[in-house]
mmCIF file of the C-alpha atoms, coordinates in Angstrom:
data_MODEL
# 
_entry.id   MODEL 
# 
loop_
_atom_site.group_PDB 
_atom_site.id 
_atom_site.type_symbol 
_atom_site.label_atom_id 
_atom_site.label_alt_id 
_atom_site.label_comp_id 
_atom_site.label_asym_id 
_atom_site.label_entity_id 
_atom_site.label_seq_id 
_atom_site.pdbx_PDB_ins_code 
_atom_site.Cartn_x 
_atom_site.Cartn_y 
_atom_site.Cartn_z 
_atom_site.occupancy 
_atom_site.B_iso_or_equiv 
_atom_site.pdbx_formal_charge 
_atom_site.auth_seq_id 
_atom_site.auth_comp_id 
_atom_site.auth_asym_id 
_atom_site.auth_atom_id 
_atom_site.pdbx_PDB_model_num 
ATOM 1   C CA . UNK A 1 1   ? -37.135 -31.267 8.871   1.00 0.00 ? 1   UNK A CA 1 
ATOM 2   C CA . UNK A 1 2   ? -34.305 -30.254 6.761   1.00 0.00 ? 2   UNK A CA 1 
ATOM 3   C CA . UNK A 1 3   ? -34.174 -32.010 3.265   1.00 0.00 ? 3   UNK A CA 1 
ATOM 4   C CA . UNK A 1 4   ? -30.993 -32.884 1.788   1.00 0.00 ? 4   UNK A CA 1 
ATOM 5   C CA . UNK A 1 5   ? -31.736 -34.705 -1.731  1.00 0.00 ? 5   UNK A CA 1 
ATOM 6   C CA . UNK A 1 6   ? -34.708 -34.881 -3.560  1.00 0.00 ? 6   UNK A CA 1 
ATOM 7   C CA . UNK A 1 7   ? -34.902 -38.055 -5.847  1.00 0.00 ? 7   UNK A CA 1 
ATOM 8   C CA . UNK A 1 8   ? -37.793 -39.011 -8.366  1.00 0.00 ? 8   UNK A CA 1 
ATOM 9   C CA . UNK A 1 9   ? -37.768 -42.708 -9.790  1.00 0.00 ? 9   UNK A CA 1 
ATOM 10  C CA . UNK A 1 10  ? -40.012 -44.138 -12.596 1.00 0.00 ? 10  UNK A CA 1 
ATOM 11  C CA . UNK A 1 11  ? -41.465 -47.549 -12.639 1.00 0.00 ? 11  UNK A CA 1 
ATOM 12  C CA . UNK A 1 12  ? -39.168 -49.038 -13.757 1.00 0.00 ? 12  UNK A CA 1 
ATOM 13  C CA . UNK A 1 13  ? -36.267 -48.154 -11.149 1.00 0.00 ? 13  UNK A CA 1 
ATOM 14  C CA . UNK A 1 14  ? -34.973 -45.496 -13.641 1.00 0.00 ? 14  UNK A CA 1 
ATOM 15  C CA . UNK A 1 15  ? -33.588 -42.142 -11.859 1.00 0.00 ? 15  UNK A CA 1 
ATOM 16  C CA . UNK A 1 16  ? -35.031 -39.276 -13.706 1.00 0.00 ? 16  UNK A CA 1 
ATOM 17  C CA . UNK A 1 17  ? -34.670 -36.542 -11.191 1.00 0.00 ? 17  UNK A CA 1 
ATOM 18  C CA . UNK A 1 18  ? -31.998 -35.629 -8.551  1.00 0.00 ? 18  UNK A CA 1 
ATOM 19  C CA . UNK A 1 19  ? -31.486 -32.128 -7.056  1.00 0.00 ? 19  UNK A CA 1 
ATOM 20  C CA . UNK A 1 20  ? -28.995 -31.757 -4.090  1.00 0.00 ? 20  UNK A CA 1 
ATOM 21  C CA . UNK A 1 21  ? -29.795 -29.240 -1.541  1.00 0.00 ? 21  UNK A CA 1 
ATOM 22  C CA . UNK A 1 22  ? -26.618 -28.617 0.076   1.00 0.00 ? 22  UNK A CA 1 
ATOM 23  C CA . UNK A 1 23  ? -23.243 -27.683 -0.604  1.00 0.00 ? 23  UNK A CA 1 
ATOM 24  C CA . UNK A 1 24  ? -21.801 -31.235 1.211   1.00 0.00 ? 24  UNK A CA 1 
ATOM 25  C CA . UNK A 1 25  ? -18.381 -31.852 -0.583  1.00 0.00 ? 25  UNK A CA 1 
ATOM 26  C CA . UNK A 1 26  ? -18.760 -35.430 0.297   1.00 0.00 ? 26  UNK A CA 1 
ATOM 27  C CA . UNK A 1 27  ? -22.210 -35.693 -1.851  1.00 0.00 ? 27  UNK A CA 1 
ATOM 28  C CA . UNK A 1 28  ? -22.584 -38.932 -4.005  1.00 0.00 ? 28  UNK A CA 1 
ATOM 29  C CA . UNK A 1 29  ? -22.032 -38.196 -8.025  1.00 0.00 ? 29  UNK A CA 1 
ATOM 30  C CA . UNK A 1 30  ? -24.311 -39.133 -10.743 1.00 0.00 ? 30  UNK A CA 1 
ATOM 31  C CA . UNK A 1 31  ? -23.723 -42.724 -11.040 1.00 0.00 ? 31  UNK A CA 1 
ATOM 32  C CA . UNK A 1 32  ? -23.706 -43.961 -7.631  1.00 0.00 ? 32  UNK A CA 1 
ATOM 33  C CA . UNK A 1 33  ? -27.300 -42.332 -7.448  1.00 0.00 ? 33  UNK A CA 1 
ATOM 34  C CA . UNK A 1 34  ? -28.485 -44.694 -10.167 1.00 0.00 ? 34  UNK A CA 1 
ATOM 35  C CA . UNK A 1 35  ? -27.278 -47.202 -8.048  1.00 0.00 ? 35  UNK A CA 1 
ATOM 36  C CA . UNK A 1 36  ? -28.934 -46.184 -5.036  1.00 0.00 ? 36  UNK A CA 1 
ATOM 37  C CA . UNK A 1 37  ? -31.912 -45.655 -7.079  1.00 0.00 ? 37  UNK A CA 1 
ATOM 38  C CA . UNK A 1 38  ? -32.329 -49.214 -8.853  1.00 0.00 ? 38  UNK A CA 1 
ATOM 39  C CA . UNK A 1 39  ? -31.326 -50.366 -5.140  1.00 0.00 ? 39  UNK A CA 1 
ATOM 40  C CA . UNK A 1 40  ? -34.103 -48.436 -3.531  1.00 0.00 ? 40  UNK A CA 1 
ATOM 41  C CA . UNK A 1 41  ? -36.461 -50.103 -6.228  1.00 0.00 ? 41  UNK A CA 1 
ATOM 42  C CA . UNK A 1 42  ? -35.713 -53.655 -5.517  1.00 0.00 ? 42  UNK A CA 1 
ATOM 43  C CA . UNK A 1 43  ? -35.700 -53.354 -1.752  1.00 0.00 ? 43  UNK A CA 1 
ATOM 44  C CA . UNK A 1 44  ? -39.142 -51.827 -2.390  1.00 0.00 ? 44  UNK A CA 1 
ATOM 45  C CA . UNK A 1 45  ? -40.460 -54.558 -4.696  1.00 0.00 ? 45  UNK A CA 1 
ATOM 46  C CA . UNK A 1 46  ? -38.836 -57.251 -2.290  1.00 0.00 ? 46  UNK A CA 1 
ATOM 47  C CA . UNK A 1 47  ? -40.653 -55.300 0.605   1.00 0.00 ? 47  UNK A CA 1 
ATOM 48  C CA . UNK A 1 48  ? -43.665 -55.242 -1.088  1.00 0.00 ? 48  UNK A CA 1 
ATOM 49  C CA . UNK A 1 49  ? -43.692 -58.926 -1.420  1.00 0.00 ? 49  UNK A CA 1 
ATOM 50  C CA . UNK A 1 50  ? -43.145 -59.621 1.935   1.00 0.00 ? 50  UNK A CA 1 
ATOM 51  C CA . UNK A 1 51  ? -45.287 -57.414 3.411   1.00 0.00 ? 51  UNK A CA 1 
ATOM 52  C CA . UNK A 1 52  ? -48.599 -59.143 2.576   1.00 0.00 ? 52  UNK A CA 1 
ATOM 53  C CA . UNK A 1 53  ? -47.569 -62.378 3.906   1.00 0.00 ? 53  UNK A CA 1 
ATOM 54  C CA . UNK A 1 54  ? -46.737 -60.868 7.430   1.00 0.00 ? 54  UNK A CA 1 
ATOM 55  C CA . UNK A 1 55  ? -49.971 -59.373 7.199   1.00 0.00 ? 55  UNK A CA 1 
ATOM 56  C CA . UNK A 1 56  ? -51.852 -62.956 6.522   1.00 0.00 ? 56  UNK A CA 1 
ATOM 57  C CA . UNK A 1 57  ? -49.887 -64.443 9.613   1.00 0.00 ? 57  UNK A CA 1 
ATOM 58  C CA . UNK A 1 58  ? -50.243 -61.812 12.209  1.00 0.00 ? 58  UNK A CA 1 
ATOM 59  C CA . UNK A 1 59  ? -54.014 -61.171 11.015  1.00 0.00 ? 59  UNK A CA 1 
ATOM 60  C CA . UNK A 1 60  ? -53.498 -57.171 10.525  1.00 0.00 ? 60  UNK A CA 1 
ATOM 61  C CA . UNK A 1 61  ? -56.603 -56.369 8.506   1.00 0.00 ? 61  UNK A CA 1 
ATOM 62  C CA . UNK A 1 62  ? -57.444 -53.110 9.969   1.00 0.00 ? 62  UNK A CA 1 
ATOM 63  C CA . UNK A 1 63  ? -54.486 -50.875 8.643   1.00 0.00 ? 63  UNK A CA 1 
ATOM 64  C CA . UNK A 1 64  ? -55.344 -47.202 7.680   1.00 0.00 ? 64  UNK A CA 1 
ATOM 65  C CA . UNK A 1 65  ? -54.403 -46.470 4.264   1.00 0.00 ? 65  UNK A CA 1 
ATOM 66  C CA . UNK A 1 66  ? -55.590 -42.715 4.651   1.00 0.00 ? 66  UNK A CA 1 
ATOM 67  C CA . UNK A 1 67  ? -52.703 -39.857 4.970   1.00 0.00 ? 67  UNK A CA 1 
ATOM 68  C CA . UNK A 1 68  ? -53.976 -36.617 7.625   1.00 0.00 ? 68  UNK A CA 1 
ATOM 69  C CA . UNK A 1 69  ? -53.765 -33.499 5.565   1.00 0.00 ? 69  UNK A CA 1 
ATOM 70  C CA . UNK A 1 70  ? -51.110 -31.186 7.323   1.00 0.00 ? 70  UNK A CA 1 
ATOM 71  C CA . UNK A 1 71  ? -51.770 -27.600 6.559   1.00 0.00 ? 71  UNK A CA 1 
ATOM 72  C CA . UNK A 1 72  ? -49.247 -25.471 4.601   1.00 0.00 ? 72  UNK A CA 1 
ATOM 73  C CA . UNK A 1 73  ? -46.355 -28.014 4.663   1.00 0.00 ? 73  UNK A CA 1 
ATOM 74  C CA . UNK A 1 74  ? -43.567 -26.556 2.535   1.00 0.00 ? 74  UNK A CA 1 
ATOM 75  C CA . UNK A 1 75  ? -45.441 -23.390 1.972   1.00 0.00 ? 75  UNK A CA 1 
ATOM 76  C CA . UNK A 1 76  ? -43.768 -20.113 2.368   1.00 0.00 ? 76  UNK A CA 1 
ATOM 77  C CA . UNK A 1 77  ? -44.480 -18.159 5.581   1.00 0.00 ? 77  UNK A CA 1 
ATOM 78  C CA . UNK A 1 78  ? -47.241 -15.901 3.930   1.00 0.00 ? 78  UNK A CA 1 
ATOM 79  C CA . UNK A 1 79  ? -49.823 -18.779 3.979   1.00 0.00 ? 79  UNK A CA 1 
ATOM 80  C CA . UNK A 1 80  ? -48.945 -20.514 7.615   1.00 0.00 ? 80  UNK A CA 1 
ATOM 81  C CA . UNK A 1 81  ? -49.502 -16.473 8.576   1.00 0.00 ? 81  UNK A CA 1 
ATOM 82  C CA . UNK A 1 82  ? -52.573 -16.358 6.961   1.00 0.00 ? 82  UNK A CA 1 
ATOM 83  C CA . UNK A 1 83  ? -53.866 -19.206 7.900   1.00 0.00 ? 83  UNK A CA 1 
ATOM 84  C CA . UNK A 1 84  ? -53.051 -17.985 11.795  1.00 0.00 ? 84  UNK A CA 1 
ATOM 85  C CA . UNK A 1 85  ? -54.963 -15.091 11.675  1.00 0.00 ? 85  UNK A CA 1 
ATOM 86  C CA . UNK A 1 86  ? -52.252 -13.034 10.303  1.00 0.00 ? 86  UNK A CA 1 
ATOM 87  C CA . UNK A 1 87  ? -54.636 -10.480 8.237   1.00 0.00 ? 87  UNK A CA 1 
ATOM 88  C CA . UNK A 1 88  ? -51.287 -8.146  6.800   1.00 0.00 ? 88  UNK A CA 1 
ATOM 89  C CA . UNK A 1 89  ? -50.661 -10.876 4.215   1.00 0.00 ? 89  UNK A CA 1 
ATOM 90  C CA . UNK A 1 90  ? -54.061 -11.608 2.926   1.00 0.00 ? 90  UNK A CA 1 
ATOM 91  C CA . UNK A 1 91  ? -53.554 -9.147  0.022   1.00 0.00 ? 91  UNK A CA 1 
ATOM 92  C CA . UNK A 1 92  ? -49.865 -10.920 -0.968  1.00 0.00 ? 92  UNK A CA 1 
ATOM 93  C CA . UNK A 1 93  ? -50.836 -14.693 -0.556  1.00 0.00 ? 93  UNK A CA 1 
ATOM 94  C CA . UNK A 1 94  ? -53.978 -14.012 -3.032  1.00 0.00 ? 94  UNK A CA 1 
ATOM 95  C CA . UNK A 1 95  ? -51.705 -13.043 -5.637  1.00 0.00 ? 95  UNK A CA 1 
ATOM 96  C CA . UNK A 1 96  ? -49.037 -16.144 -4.977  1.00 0.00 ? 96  UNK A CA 1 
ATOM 97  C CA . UNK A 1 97  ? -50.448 -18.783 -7.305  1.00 0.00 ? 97  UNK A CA 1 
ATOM 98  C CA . UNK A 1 98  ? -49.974 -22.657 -7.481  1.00 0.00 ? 98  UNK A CA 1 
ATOM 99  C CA . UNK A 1 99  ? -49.353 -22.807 -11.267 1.00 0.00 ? 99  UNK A CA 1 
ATOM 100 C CA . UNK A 1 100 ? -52.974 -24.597 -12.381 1.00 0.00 ? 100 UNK A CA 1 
ATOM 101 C CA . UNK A 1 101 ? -53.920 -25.427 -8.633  1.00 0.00 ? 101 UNK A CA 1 
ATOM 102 C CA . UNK A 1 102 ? -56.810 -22.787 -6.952  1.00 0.00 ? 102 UNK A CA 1 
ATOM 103 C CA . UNK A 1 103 ? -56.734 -22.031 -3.344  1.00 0.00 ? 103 UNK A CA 1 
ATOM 104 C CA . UNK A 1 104 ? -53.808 -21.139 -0.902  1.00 0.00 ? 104 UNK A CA 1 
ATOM 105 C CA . UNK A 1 105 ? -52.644 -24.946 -0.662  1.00 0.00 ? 105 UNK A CA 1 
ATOM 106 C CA . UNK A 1 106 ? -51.980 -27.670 -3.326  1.00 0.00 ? 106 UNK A CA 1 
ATOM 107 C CA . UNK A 1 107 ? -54.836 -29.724 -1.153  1.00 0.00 ? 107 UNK A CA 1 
ATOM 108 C CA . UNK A 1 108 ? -56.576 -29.794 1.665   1.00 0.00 ? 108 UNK A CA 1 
ATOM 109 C CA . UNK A 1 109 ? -58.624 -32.888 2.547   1.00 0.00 ? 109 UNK A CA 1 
ATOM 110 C CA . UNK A 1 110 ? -56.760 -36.255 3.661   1.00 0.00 ? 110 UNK A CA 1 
ATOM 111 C CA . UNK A 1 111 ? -55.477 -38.955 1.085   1.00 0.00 ? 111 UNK A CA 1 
ATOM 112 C CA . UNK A 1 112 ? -54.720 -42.262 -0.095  1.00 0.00 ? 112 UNK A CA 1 
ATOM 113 C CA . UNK A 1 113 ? -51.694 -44.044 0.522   1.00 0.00 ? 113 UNK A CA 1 
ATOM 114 C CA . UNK A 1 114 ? -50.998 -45.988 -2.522  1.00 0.00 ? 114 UNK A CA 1 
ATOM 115 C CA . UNK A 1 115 ? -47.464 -47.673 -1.063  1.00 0.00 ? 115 UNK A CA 1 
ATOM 116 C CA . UNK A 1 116 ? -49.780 -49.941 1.061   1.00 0.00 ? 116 UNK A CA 1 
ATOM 117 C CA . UNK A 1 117 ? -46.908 -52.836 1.713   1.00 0.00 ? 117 UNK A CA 1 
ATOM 118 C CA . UNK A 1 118 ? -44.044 -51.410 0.421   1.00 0.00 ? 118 UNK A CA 1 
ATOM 119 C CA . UNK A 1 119 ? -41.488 -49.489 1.963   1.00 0.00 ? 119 UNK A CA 1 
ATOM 120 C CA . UNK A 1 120 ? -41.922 -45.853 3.372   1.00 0.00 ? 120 UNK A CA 1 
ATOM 121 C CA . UNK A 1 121 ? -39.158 -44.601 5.824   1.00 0.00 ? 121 UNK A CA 1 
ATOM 122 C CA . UNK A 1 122 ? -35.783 -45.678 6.211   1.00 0.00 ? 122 UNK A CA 1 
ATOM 123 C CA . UNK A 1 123 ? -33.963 -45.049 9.683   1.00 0.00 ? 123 UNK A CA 1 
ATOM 124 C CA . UNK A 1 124 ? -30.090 -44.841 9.911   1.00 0.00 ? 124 UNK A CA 1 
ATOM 125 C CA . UNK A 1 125 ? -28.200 -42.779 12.594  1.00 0.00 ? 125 UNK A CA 1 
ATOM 126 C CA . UNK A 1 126 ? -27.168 -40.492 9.961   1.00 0.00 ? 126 UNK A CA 1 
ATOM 127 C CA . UNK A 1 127 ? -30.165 -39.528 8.046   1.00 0.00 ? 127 UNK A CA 1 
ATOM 128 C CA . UNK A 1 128 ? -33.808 -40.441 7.433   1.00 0.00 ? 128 UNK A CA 1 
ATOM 129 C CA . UNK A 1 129 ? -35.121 -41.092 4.158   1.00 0.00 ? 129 UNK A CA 1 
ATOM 130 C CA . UNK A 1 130 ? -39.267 -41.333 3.133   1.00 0.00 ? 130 UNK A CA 1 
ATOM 131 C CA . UNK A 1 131 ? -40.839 -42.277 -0.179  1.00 0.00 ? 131 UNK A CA 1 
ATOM 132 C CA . UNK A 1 132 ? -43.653 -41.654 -1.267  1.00 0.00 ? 132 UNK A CA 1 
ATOM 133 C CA . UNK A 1 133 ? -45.209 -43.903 -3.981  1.00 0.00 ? 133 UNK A CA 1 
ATOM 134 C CA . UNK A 1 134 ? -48.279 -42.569 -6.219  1.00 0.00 ? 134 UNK A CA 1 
ATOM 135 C CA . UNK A 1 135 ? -50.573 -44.683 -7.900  1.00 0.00 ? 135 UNK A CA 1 
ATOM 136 C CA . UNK A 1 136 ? -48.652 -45.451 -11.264 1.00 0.00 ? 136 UNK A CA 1 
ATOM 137 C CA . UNK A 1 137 ? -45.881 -46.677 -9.547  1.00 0.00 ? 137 UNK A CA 1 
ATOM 138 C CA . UNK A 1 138 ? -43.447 -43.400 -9.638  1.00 0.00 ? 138 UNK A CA 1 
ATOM 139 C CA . UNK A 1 139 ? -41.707 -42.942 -6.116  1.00 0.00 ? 139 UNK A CA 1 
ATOM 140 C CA . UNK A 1 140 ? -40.702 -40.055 -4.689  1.00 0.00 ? 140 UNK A CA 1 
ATOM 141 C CA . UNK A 1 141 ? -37.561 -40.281 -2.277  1.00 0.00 ? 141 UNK A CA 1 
ATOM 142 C CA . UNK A 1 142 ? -36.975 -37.147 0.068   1.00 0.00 ? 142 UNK A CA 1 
ATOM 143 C CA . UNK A 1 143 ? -33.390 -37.867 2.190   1.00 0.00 ? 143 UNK A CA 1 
ATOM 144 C CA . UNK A 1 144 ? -33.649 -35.872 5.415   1.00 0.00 ? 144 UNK A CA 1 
ATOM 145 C CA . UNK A 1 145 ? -30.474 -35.054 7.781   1.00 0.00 ? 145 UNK A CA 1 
ATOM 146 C CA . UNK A 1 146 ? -32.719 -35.407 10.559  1.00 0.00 ? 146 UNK A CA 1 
ATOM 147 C CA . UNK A 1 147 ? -32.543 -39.003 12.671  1.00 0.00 ? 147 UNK A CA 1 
ATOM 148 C CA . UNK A 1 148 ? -35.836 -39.930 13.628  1.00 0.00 ? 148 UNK A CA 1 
ATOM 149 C CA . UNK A 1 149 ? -36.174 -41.740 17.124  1.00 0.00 ? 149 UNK A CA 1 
ATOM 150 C CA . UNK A 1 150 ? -37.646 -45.180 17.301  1.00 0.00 ? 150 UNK A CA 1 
ATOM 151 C CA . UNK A 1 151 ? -41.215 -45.900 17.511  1.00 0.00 ? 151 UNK A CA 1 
ATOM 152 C CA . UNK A 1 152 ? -43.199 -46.042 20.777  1.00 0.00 ? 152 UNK A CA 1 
ATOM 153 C CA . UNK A 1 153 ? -44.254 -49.528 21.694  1.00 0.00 ? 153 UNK A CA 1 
ATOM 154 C CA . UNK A 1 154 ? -47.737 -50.334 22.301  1.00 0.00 ? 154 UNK A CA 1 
ATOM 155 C CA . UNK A 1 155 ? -49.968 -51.920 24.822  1.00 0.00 ? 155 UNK A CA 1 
ATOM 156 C CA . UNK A 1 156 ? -51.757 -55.024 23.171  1.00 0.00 ? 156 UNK A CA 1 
ATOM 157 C CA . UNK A 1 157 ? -55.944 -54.420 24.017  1.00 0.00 ? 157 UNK A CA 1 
ATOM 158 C CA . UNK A 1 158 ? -58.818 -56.544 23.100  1.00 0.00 ? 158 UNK A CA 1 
ATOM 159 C CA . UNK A 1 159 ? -60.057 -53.083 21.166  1.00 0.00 ? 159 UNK A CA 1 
ATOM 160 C CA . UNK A 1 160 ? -58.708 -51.444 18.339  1.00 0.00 ? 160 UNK A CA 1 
ATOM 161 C CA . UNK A 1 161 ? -55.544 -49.511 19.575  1.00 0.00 ? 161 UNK A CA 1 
ATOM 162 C CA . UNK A 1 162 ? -55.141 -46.071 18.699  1.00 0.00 ? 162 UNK A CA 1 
ATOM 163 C CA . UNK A 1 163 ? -51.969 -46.092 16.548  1.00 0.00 ? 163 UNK A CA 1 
ATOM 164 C CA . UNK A 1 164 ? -49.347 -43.987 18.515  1.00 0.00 ? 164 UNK A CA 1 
ATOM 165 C CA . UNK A 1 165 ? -48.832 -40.925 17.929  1.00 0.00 ? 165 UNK A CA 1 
ATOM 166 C CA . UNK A 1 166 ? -44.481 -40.832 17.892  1.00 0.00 ? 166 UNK A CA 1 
ATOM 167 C CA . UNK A 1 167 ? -42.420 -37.960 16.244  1.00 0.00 ? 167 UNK A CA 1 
ATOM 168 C CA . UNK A 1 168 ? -41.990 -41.313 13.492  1.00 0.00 ? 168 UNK A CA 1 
ATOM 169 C CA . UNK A 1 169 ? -45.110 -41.327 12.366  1.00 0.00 ? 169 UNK A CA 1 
ATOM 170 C CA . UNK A 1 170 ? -45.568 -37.588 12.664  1.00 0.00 ? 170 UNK A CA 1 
ATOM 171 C CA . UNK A 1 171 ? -42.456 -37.453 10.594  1.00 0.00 ? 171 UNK A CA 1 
ATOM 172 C CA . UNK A 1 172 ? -43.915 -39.383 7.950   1.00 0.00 ? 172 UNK A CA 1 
ATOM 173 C CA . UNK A 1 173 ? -47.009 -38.154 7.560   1.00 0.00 ? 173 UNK A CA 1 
ATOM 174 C CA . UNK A 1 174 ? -45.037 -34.722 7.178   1.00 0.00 ? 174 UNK A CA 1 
ATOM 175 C CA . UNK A 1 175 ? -42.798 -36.023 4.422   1.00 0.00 ? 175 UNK A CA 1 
ATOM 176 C CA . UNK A 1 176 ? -46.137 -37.863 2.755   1.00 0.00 ? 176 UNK A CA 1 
ATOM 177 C CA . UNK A 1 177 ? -47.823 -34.369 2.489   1.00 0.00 ? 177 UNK A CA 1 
ATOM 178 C CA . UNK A 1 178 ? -44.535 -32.303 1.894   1.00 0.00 ? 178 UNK A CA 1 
ATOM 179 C CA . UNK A 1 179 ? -43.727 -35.289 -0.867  1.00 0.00 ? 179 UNK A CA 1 
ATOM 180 C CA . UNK A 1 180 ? -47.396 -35.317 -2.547  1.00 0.00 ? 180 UNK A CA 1 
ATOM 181 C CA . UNK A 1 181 ? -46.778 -31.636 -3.045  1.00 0.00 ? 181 UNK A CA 1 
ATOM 182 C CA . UNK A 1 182 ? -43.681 -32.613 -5.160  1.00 0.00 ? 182 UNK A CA 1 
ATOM 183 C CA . UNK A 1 183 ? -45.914 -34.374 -7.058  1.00 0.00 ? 183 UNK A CA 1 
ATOM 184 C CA . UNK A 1 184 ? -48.488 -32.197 -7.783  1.00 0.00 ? 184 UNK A CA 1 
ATOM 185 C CA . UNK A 1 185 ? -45.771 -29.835 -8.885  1.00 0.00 ? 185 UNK A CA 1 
ATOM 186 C CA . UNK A 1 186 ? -44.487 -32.624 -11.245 1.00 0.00 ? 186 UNK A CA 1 
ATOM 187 C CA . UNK A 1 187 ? -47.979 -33.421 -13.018 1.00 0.00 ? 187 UNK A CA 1 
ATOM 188 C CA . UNK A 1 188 ? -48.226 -29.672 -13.380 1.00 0.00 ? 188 UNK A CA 1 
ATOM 189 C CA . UNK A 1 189 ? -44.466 -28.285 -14.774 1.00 0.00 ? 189 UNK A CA 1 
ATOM 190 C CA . UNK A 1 190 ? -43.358 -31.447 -15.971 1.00 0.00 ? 190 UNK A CA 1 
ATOM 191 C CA . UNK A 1 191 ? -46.273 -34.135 -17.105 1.00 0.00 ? 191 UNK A CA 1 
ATOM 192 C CA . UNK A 1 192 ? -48.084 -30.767 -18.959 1.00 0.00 ? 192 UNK A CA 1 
ATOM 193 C CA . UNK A 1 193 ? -44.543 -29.862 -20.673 1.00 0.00 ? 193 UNK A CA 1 
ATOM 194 C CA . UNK A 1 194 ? -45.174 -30.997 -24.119 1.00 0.00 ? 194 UNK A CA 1 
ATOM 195 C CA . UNK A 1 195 ? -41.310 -31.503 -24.897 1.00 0.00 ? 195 UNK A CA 1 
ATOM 196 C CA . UNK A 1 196 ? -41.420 -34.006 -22.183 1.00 0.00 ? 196 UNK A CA 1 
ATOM 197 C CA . UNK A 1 197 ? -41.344 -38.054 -22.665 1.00 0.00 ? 197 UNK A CA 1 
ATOM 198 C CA . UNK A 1 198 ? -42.340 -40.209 -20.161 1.00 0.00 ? 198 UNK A CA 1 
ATOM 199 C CA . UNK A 1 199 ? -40.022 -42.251 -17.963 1.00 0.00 ? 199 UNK A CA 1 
ATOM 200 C CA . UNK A 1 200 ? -37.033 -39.942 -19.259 1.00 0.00 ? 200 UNK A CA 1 
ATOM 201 C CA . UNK A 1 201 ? -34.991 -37.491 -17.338 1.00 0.00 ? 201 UNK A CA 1 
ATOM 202 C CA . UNK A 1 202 ? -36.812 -34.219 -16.032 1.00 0.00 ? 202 UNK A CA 1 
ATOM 203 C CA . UNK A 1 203 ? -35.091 -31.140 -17.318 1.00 0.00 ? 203 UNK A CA 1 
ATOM 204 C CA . UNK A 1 204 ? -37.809 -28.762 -16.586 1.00 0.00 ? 204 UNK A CA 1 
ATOM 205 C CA . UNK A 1 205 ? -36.342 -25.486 -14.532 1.00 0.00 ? 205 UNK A CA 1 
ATOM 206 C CA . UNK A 1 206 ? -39.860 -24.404 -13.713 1.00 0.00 ? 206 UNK A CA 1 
ATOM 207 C CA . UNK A 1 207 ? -40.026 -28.059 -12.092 1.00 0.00 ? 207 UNK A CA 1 
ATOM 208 C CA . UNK A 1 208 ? -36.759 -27.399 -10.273 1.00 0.00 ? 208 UNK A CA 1 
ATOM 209 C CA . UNK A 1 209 ? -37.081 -23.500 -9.031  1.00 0.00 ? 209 UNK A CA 1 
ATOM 210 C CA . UNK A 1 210 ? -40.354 -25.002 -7.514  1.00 0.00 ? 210 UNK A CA 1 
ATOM 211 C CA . UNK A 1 211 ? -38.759 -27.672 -5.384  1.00 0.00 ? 211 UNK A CA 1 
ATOM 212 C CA . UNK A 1 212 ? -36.269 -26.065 -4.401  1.00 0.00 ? 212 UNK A CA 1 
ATOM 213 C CA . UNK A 1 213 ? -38.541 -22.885 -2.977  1.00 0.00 ? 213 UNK A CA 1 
ATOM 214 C CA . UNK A 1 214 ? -40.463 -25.544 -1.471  1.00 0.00 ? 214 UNK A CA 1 
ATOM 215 C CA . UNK A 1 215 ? -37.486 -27.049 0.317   1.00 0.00 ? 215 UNK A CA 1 
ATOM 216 C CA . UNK A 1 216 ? -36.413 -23.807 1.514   1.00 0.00 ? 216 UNK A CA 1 
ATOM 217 C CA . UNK A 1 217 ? -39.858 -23.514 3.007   1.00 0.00 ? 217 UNK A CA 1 
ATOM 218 C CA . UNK A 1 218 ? -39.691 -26.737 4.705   1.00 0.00 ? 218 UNK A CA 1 
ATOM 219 C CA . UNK A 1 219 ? -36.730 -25.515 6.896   1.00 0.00 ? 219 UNK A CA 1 
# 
C-alpha cells in the first residue's frame, strides 16, 4: 500500500496537518485541502446520520466494532525480521525506541473502532482513501494510490455469516492499524509538546520525521 497524503482533521472539520509524500506536480495546494477537508467532515457527519437508520431497517445488530491487530504495520524491516525469526537484528531493534511506548510495536492486542456509522474507505478508480476516527472525534485521512477492488458478495444463511475476507477489508484493517499508529505518534510528539494548542495546526518536526519514516516503511 503506497500512501500518498497524510491528512489530520480536528473536530471541528479544521485541517491541522497535511504532509505530501510524493513529488506529483499536479498535487492540490493549501487551500483546496481545507476544502477537501471541511468536505470530508460533512460527508462524514451526513454518513454518520444515515448510517443508524439503515441499520434499524435492515435489522444489522451484530456488527463487529473490534479492529485485528496486524503485526509490525509501518515498522521498519528490523522488527518484521525479528519477529520472523530473524535473530541478527535482535541486538539493533532493542535499541530502536517508540518515543514513550515499550515493546517492539506501538500495540499489540486488537481494538475499538470508534467510527462505528460513519465513513471509513472511499473507492475511486484513481486512489483509495481510509479514515480513521478516534474517540474525541479527530480523523485521520491516509490517501492511498492503490485502487482497491470491490467487495465479495455474500451468500445470505440462517447463521451468522463469516464476514468475507476481500483484499477491501484486508485493506482497511491495514490502514486502521497503520493509521492508529499515526495516532499514537500524535498523542506522543504532538499532544505532550507543551507549545502546542489544541485544535491548531501541528508544527511539530519530531511529529513529521516520524510519519514520514513510517510511510516509507509502509511501502
Amino acid at each position: 500500500m503506497a500512501i500518498e497524503t497524510i491528512l489530520v482533521i480536528n473536530k471541528s472539520g479544521g485541517l491541522i496537518y497535511q504532509r505530501n509524500f510524493t513529488n506529483d506536480e499536479q498535487k492540490l495546494n493549501s487551500n483546496e485541502y481545507l476544502i477537501l477537508a471541511s468536505t470530508l467532515h460533512g460527508v462524514f457527519a451526513i454518513a454518520s446520520q444515515l448510517t443508524p437508520k439503515a441499520l434499524q431497517l435492515t435489522q444489522q445488530t451484530n456488527i463487529e466494532n473490534t479492529i485485528p491487530y496486524i503485526p509490525y504495520v509501518g515498522m521498519s524491516s528490523n522488527r518484521s525480521d525479528t519477529r520472523n525469526g530473524g535473530g541478527n537484528n535482535n541486538k539493533h531493534t532493542n535499541n530502536e525506541k517508540l518515543g514513550s511506548f515499550k515493546g517492539d510495536d506501538f500495540f499489540k492486542e486488537p481494538f475499538t473502532n470508534w467510527n462505528k456509522s460513519g465513513l471509513r474507505q472511499l473507492c475511486t478508480d484513481q486512489f483509495t482513501m481510509f479514515i480513521y476516527q478516534t474517540l474525541t472525534g479527530l480523523k485521520f485521512v491516509a490517501i492511498s494510490s492503490s485502487v482497491m477492488p470491490q467487495r465479495q458478495p455474500t451468500i445470505a444463511t440462517t447463521d451468522k455469516p463469516d464476514r468475507p475476507k476481500s483484499t477491501s477489508n484486508l485493506a482497511i484493517q491495514i490502514a486502521d492499524n497503520f493509521l492508529r499508529k499515526v495516532y499514537c505518534l500524535y498523542s506522543d510528539y504532538v499532544m505532550k509538546d507543551p507549545s502546542y494548542s489544541m485544535e491548531m495546526p501541528i508544527r511539530s518536526n519530531l511529529f513529521d520525521e516520524k510519519v514520514k519514516k513510517m510511510v516509507e516503511n509502509l511501502q
